[in-house]
TISE-949854 format. One record per residue: x, y, z of N, C-alpha, C, O in turn; residue number from 0; residue in one letter. Coordinates in Angstrom, 2 decimals, always signed. Layout:
<recs>
<rec><n_px>X</n_px><n_py>Y</n_py><n_pz>Z</n_pz><ca_px>X</ca_px><ca_py>Y</ca_py><ca_pz>Z</ca_pz><c_px>X</c_px><c_py>Y</c_py><c_pz>Z</c_pz><o_px>X</o_px><o_py>Y</o_py><o_pz>Z</o_pz><pos>NUM</pos><code>a</code></rec>
...
</recs>
This chain:
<recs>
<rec><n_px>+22.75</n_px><n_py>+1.31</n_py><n_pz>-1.73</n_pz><ca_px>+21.66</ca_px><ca_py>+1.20</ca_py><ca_pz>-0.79</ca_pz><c_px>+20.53</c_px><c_py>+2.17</c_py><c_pz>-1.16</c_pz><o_px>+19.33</o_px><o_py>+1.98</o_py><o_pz>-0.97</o_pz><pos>0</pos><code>x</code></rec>
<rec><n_px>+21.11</n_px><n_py>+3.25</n_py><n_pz>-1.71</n_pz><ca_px>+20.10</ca_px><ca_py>+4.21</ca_py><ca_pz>-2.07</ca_pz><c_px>+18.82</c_px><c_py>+3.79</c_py><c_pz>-3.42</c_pz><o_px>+17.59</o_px><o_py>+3.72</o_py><o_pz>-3.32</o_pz><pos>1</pos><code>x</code></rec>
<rec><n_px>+19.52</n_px><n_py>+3.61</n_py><n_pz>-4.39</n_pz><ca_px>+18.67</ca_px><ca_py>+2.16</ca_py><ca_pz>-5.20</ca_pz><c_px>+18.14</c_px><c_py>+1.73</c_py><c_pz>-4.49</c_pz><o_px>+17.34</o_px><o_py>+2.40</o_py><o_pz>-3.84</o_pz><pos>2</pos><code>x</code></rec>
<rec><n_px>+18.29</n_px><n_py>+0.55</n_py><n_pz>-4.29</n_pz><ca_px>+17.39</ca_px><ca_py>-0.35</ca_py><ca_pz>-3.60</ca_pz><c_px>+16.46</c_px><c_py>+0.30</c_py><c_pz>-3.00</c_pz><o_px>+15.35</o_px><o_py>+0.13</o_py><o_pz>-3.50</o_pz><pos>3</pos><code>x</code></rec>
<rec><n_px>+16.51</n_px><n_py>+1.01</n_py><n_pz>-2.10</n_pz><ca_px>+15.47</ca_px><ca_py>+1.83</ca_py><ca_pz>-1.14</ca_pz><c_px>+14.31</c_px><c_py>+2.54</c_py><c_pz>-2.56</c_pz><o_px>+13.12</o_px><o_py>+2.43</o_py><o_pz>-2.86</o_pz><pos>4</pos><code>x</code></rec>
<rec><n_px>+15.39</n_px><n_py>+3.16</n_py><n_pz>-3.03</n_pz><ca_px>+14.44</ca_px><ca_py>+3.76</ca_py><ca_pz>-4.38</ca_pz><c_px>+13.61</c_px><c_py>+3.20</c_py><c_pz>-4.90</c_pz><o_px>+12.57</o_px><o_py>+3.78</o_py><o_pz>-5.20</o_pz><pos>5</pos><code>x</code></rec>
<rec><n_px>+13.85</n_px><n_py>+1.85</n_py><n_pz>-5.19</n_pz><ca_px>+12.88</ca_px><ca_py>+0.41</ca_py><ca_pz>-5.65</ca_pz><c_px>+12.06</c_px><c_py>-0.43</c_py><c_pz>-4.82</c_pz><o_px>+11.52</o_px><o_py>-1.45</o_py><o_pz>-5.25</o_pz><pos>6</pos><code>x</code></rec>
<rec><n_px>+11.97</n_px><n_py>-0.10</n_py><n_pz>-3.90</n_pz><ca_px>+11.85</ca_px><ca_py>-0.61</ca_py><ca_pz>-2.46</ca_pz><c_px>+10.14</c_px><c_py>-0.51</c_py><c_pz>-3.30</c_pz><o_px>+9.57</o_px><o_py>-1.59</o_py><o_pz>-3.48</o_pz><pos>7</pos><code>x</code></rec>
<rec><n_px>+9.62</n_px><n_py>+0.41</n_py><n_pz>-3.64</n_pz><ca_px>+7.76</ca_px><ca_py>+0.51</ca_py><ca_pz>-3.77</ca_pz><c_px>+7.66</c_px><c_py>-0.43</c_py><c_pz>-5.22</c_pz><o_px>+6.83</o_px><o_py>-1.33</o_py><o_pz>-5.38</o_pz><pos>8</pos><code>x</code></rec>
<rec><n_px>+8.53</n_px><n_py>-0.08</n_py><n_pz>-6.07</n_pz><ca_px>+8.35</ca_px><ca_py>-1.66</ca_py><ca_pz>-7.25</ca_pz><c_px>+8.29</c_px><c_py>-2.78</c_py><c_pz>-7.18</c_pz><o_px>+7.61</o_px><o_py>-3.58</o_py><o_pz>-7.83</o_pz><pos>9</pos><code>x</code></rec>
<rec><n_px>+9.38</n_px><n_py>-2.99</n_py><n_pz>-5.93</n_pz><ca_px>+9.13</ca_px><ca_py>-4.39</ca_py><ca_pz>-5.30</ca_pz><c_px>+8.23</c_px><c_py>-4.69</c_py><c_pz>-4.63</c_pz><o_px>+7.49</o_px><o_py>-5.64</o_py><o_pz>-4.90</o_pz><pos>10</pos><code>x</code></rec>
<rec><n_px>+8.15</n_px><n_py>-4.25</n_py><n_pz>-4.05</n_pz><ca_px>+6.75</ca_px><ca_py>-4.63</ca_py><ca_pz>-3.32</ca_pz><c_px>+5.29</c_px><c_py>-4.46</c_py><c_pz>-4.15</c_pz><o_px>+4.32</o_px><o_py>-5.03</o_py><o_pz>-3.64</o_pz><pos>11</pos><code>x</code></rec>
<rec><n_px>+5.09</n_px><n_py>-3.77</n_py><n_pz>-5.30</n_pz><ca_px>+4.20</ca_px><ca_py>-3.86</ca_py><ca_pz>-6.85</ca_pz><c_px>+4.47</c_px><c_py>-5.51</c_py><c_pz>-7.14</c_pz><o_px>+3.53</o_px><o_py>-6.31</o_py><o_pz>-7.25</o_pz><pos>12</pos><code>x</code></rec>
<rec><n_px>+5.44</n_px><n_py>-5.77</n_py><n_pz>-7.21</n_pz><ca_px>+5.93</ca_px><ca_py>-6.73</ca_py><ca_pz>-8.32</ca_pz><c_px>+5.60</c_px><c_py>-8.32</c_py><c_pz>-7.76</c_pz><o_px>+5.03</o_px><o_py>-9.28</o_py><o_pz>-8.29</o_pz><pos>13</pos><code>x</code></rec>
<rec><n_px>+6.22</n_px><n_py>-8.13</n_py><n_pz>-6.49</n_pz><ca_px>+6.00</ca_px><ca_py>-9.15</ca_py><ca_pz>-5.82</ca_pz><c_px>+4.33</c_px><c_py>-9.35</c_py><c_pz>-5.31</c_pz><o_px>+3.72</o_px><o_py>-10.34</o_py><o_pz>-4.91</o_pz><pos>14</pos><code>x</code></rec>
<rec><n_px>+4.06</n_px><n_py>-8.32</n_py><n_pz>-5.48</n_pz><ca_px>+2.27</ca_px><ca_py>-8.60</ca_py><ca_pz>-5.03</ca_pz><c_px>+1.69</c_px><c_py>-8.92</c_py><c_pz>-6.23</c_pz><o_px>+0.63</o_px><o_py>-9.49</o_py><o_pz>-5.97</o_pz><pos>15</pos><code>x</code></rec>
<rec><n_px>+1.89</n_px><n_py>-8.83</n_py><n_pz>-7.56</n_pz><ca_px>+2.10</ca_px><ca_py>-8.90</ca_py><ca_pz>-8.72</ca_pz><c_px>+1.84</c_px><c_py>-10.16</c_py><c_pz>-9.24</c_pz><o_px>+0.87</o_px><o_py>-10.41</o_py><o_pz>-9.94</o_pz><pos>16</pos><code>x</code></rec>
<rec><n_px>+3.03</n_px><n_py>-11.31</n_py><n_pz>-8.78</n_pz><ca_px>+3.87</ca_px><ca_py>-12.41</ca_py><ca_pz>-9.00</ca_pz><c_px>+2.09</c_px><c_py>-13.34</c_py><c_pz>-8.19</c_pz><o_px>+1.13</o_px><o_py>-13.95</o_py><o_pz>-8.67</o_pz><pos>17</pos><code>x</code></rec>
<rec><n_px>+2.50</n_px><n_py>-12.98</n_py><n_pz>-6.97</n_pz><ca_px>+1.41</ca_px><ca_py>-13.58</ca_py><ca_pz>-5.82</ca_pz><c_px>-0.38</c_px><c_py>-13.40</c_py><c_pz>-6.60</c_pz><o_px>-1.26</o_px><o_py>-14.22</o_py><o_pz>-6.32</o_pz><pos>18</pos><code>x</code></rec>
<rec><n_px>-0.64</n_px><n_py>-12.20</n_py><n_pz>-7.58</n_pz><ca_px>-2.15</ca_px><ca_py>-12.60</ca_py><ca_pz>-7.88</ca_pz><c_px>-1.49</c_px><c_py>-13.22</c_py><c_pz>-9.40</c_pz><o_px>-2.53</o_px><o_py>-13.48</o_py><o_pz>-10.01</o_pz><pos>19</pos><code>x</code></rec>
<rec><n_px>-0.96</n_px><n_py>-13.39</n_py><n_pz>-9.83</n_pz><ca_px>-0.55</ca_px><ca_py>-14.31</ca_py><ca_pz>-11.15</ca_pz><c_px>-0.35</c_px><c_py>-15.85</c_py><c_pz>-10.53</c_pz><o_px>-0.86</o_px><o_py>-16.85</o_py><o_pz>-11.05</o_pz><pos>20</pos><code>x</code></rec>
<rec><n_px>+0.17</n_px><n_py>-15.87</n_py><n_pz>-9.76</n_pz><ca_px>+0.43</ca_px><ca_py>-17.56</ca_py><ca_pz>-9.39</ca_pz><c_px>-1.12</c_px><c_py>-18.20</c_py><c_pz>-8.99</c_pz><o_px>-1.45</o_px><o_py>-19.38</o_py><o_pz>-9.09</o_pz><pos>21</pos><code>x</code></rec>
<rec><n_px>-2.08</n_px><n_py>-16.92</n_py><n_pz>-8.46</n_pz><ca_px>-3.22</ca_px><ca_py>-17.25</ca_py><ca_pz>-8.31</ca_pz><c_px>-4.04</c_px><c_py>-17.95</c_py><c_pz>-9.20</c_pz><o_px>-4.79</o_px><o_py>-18.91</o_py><o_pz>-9.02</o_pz><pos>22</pos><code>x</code></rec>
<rec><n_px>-3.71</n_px><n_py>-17.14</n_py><n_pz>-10.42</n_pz><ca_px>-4.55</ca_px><ca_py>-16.96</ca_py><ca_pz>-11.61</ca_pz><c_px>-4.19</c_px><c_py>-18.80</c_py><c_pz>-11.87</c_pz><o_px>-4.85</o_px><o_py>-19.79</o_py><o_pz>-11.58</o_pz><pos>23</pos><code>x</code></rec>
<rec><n_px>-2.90</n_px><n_py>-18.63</n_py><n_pz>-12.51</n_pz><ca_px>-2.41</ca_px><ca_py>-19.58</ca_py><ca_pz>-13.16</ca_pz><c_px>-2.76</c_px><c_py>-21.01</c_py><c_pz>-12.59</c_pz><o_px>-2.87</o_px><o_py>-21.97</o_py><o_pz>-13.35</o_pz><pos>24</pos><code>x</code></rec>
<rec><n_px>-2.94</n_px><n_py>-21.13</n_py><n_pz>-11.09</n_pz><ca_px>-3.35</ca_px><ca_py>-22.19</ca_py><ca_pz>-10.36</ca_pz><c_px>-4.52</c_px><c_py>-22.65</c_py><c_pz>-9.83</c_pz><o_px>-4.89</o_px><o_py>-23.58</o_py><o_pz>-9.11</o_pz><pos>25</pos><code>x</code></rec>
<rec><n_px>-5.03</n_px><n_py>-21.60</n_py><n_pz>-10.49</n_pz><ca_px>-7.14</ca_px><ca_py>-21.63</ca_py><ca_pz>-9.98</ca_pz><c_px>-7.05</c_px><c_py>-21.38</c_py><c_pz>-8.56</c_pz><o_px>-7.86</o_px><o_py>-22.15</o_py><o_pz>-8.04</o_pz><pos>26</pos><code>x</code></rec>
<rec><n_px>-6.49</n_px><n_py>-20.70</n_py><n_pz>-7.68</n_pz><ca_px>-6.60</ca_px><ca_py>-20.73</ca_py><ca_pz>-6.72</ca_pz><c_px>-6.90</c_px><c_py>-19.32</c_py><c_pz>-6.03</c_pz><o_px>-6.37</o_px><o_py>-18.85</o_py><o_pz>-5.02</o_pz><pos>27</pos><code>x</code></rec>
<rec><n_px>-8.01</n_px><n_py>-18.72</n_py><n_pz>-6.95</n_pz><ca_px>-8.51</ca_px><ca_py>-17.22</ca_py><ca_pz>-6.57</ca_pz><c_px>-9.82</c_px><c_py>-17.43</c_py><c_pz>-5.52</c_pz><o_px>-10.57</o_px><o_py>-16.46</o_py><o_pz>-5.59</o_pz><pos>28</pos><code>x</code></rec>
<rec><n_px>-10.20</n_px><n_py>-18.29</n_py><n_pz>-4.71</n_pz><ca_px>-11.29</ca_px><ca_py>-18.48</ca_py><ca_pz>-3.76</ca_pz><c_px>-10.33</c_px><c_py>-17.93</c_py><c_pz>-2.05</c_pz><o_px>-10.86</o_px><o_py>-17.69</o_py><o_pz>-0.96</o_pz><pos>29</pos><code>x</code></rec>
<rec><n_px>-9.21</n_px><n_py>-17.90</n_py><n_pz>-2.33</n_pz><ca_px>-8.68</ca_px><ca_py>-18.27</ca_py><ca_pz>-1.03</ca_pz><c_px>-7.95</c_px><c_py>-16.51</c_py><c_pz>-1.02</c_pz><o_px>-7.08</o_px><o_py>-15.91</o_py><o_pz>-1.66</o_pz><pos>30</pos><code>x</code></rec>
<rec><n_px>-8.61</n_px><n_py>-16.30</n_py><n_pz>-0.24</n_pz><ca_px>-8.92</ca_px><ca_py>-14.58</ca_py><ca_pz>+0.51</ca_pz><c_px>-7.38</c_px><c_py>-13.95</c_py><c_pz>+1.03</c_pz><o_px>-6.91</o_px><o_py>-12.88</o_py><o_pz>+0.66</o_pz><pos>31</pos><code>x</code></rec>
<rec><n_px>-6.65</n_px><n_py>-15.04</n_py><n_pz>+2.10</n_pz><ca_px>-5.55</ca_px><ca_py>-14.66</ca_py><ca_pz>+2.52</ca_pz><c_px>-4.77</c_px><c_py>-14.27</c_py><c_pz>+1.42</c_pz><o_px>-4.36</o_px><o_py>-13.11</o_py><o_pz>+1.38</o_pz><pos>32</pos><code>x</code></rec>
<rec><n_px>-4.43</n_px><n_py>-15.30</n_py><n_pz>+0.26</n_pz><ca_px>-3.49</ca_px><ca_py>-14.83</ca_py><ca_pz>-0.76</ca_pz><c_px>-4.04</c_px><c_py>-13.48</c_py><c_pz>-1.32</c_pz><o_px>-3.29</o_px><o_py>-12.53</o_py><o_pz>-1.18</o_pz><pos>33</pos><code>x</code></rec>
<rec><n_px>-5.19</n_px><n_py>-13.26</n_py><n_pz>-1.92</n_pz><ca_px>-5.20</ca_px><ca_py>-12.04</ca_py><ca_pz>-2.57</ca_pz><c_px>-5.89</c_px><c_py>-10.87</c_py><c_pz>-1.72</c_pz><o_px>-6.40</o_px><o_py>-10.01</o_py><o_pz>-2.43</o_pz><pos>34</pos><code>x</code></rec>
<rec><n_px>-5.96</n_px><n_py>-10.75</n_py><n_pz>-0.81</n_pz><ca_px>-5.51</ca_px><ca_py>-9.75</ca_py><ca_pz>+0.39</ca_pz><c_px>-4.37</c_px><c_py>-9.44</c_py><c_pz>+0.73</c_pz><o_px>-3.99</o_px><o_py>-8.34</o_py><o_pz>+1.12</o_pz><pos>35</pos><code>x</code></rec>
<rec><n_px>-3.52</n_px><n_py>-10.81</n_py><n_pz>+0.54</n_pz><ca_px>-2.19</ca_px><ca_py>-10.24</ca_py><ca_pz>+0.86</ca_pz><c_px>-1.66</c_px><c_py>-9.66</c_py><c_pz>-0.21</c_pz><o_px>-0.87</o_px><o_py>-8.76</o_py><o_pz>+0.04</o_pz><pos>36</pos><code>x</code></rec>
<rec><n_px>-1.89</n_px><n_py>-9.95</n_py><n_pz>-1.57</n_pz><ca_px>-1.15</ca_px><ca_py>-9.27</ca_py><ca_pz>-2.63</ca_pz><c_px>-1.89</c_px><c_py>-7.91</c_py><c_pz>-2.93</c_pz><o_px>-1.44</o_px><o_py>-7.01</o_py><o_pz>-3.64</o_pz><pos>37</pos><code>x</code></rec>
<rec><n_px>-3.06</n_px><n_py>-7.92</n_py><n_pz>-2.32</n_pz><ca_px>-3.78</ca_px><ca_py>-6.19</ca_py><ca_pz>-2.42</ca_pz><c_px>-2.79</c_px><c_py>-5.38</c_py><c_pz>-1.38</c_pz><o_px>-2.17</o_px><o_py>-4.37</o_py><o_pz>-1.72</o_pz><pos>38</pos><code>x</code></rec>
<rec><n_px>-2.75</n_px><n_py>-5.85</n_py><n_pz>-0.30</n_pz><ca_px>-1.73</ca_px><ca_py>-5.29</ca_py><ca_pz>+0.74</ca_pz><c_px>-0.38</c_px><c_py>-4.83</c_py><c_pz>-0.09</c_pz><o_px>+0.07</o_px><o_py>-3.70</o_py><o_pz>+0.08</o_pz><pos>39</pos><code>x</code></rec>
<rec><n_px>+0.17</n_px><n_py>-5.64</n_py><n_pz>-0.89</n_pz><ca_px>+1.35</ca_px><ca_py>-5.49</ca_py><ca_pz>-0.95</ca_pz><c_px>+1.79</c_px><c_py>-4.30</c_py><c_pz>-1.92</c_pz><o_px>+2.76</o_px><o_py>-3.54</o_py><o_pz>-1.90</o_pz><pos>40</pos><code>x</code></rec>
<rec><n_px>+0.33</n_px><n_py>-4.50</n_py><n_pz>-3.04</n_pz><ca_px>+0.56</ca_px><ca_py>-3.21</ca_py><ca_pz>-4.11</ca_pz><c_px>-0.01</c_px><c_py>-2.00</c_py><c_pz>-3.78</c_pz><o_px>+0.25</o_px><o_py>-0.95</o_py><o_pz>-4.36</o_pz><pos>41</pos><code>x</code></rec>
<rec><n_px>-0.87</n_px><n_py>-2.11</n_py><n_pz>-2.76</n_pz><ca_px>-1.02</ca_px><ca_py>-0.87</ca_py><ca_pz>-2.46</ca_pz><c_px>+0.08</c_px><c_py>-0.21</c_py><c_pz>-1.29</c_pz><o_px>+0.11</o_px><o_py>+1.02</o_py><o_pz>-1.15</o_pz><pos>42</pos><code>x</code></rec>
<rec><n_px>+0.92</n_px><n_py>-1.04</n_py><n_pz>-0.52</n_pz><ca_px>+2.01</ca_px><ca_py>-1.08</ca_py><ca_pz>+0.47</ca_pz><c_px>+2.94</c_px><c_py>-0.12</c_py><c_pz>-0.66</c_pz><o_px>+3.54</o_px><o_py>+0.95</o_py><o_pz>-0.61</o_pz><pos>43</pos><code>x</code></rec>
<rec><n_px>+2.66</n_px><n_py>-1.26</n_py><n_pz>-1.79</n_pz><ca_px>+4.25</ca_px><ca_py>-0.32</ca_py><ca_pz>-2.91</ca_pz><c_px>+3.94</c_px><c_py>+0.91</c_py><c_pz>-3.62</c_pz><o_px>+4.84</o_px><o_py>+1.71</o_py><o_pz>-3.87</o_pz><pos>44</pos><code>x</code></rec>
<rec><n_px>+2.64</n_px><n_py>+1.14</n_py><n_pz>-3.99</n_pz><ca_px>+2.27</ca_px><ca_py>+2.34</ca_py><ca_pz>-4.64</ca_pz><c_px>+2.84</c_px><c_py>+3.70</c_py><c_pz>-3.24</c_pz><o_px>+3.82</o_px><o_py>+4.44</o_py><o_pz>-3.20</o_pz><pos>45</pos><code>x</code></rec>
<rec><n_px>+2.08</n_px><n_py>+3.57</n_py><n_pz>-2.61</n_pz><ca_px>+2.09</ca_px><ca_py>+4.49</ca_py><ca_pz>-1.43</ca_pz><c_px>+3.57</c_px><c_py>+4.39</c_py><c_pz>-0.92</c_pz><o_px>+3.88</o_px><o_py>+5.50</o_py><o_pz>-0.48</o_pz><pos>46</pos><code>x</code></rec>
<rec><n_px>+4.88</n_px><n_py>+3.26</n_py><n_pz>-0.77</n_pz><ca_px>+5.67</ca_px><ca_py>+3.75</ca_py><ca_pz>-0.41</ca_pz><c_px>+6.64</c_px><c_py>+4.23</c_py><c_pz>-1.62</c_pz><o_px>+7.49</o_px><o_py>+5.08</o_py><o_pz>-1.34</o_pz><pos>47</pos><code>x</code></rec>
<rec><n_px>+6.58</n_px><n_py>+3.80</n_py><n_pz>-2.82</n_pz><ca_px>+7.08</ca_px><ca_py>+4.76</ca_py><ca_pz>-4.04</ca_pz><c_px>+6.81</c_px><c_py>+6.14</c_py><c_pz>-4.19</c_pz><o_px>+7.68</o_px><o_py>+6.93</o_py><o_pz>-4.58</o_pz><pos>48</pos><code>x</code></rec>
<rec><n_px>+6.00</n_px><n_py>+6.37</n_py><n_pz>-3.99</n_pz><ca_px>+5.02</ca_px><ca_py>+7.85</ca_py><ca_pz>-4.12</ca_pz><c_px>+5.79</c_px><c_py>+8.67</c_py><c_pz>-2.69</c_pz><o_px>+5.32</o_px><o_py>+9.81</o_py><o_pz>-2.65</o_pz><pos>49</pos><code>x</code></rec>
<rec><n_px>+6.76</n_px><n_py>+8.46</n_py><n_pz>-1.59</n_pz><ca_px>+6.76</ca_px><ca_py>+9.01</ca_py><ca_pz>-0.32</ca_pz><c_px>+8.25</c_px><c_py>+9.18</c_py><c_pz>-0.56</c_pz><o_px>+8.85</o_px><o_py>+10.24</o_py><o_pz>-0.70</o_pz><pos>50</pos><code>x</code></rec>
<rec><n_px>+9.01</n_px><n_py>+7.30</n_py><n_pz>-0.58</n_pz><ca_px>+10.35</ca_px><ca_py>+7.68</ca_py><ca_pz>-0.78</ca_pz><c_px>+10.96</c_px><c_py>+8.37</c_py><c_pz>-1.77</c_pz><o_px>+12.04</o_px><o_py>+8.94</o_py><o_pz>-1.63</o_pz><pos>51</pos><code>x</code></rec>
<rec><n_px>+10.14</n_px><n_py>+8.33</n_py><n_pz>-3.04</n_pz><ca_px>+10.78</ca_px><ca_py>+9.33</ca_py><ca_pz>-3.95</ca_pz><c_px>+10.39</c_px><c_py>+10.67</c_py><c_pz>-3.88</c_pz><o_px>+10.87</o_px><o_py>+11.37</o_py><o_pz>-4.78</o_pz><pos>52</pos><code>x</code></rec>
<rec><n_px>+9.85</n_px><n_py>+11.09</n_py><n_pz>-3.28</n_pz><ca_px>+9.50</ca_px><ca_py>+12.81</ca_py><ca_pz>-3.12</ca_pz><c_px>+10.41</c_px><c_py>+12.73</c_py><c_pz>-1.74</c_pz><o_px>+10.84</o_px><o_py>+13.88</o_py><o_pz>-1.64</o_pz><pos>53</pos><code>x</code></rec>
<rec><n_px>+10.86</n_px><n_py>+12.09</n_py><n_pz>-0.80</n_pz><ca_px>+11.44</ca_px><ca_py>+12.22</ca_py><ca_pz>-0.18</ca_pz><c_px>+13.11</c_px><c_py>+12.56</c_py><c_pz>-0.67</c_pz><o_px>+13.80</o_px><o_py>+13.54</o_py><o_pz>-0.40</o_pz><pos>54</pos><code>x</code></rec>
<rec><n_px>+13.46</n_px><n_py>+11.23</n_py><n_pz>-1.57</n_pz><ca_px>+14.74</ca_px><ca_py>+11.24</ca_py><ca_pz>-2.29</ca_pz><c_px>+14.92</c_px><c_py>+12.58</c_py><c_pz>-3.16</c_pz><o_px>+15.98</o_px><o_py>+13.15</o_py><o_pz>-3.41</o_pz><pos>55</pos><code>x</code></rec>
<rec><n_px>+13.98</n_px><n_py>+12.84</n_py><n_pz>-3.45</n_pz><ca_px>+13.67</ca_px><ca_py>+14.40</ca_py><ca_pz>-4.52</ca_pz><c_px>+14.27</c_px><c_py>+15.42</c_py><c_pz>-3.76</c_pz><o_px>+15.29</o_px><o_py>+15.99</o_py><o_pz>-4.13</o_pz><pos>56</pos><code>x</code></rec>
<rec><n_px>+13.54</n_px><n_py>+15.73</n_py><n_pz>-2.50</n_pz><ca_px>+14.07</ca_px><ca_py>+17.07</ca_py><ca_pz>-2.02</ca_pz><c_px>+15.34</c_px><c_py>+17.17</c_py><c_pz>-1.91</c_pz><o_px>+15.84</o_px><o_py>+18.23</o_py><o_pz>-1.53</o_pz><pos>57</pos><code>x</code></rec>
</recs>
């Protein structure tokens, strides 16, 4: 469980990741919700990687 949690901010990189690539690949970069939501998601994962692992650190 501790993994996972540890990865918890990659995933959420990766998967926001996946979401502006499917964009790309499908011409479908006009439509705001999708790549808002995948800005949400990598900046969701940067910021919670950066917290749980200085957390897991101490």
């Amino acid at each position: 469980m501790k993994s996972l949690l540890k990865n918890l901010g990659l995933i959420l990189i990766l998967v926001g990741v996946v979401i502006l690539l499917g964009c790309s690949f499908t011409g479908n970069v006009n439509d705001n919700a999708l790549l808002g939501t995948s800005v949400v998601l990598v900046v969701l994962g940067l910021i919670s990687y950066i917290i749980i692992n200085k957390k897991i650190a101490d």
